[in-house]
C-alpha positions in Angstrom: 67.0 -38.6 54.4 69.1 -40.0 51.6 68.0 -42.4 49.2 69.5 -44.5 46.5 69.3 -43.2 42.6 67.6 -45.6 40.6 70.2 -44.9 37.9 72.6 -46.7 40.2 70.9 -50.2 40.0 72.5 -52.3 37.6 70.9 -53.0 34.1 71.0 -56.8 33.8 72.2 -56.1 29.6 75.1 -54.4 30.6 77.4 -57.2 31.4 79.9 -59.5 29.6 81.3 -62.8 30.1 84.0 -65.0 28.7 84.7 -68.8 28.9 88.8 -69.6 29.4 88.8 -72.8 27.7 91.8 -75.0 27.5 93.7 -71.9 26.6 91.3 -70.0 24.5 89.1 -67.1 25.4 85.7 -67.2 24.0 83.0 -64.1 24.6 79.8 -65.5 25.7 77.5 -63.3 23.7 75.0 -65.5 23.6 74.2 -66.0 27.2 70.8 -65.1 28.5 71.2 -65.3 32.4 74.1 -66.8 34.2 73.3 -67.2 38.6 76.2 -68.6 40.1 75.6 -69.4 44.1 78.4 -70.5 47.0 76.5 -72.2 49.7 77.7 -72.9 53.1 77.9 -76.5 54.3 77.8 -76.4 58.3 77.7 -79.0 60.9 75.1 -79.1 63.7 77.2 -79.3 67.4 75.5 -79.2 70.6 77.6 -78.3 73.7 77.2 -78.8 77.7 75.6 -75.9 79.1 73.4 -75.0 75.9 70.3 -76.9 75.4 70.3 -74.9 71.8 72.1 -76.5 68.7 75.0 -74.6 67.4 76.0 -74.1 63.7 80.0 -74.5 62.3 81.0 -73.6 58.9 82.5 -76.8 57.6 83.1 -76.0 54.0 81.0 -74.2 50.9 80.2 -75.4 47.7 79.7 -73.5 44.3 77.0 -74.2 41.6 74.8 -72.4 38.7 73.1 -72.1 35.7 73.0 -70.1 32.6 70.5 -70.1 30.0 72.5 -69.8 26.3 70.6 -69.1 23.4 71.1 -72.5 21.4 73.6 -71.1 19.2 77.1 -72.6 20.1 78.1 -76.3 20.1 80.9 -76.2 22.6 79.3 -77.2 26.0 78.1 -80.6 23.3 81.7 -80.6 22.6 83.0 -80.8 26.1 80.3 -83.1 26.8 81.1 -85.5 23.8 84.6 -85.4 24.5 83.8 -86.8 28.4 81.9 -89.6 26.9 83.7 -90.6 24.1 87.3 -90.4 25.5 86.8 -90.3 29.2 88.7 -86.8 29.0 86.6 -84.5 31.4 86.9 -80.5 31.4 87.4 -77.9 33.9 87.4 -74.5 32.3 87.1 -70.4 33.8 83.7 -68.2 33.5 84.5 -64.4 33.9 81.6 -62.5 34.6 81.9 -58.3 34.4 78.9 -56.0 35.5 79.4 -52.6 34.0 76.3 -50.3 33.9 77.8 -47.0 32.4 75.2 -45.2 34.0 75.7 -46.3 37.7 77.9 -44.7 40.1 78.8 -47.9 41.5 81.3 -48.9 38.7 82.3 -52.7 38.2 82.1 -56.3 39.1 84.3 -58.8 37.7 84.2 -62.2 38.9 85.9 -65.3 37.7 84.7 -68.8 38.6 87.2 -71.2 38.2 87.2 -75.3 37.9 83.6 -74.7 36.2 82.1 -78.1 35.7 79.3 -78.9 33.2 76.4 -81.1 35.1 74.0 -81.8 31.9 73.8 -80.3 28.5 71.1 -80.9 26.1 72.3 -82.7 22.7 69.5 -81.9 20.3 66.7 -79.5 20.4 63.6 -79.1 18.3 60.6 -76.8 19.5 58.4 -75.6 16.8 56.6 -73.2 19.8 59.9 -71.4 20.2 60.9 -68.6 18.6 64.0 -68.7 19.6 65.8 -71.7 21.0 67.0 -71.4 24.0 68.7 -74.2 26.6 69.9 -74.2 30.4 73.2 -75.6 31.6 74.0 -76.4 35.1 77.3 -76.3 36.6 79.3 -76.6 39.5 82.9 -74.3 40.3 85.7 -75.1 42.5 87.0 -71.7 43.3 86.4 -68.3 42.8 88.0 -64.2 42.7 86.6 -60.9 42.4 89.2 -58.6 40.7 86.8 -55.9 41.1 84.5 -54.8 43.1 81.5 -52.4 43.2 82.0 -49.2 45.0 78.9 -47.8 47.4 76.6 -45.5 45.0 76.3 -41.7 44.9 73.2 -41.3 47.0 70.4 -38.7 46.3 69.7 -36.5 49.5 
């Protein structure tokens, strides 16, 4: 029976990811989790002949969140320049998975039209080592440029 290598799994430290915004390429070193989700939206249809209900994809949609360690004013930027000026921004995320000890190689996704839903302004926390804040977003498209490949599996 074969079996898959735990060196194969992917360690969650071994990634980067960039921000494309208006032109300029920023590494997102300071990111401590980023989940970005595509969910379905389906209608319900019921037919003759089927007392059942039935399920249609009807569109998706794409949201997420990162938590950033609270070292970077940009998203505050983007933010401030929405209210002040009305001027709202849609800017790229490329995310890359690249464990040099898995067989499975990479992952590099891009979501683009990323959206910022809330950002906090200030922050003070004198139980925090570390400050830390989470930023929820929503993307309008997305492309994998590359793709895991299956794992070398133990026998």
């Amino acid at each position: 029976m074969s079996y898959m290598r735990a060196t194969d799994t992917i360690n969650g430290q071994e990634g980067r990811a960039y921000a494309k915004i208006n032109g300029q390429v920023e590494e997102m070193f300071y990111i401590k989790s980023l989940e970005a989700t595509i969910e379905k939206e389906k209608a319900e249809i019921k037919t003759l002949g089927r007392r059942g209900t039935q399920h249609k994809a009807t569109g998706w949609s794409g949201s997420g969140s990162m938590t950033i360690y609270y070292v970077t004013s940009k998203f505050r930027e983007l933010m401030l320049k929405y209210i002040q000026r009305g001027v709202d921004t849609y800017f790229d995320i490329q995310i890359v998975n690249e464990d040099p000890n898995s067989s499975v190689g990479k992952q590099d996704v891009t979501l683009k039209g990323v959206n910022l839903d809330k950002v906090i302004i200030a922050k003070l926390d004198t139980e925090s080592e570390a400050l830390d804040e989470e930023i929820e977003f929503t993307f309008e498209s997305v492309s994998m440029n590359d793709r895991f490949v299956p794992p070398t599996l133990g026998l």
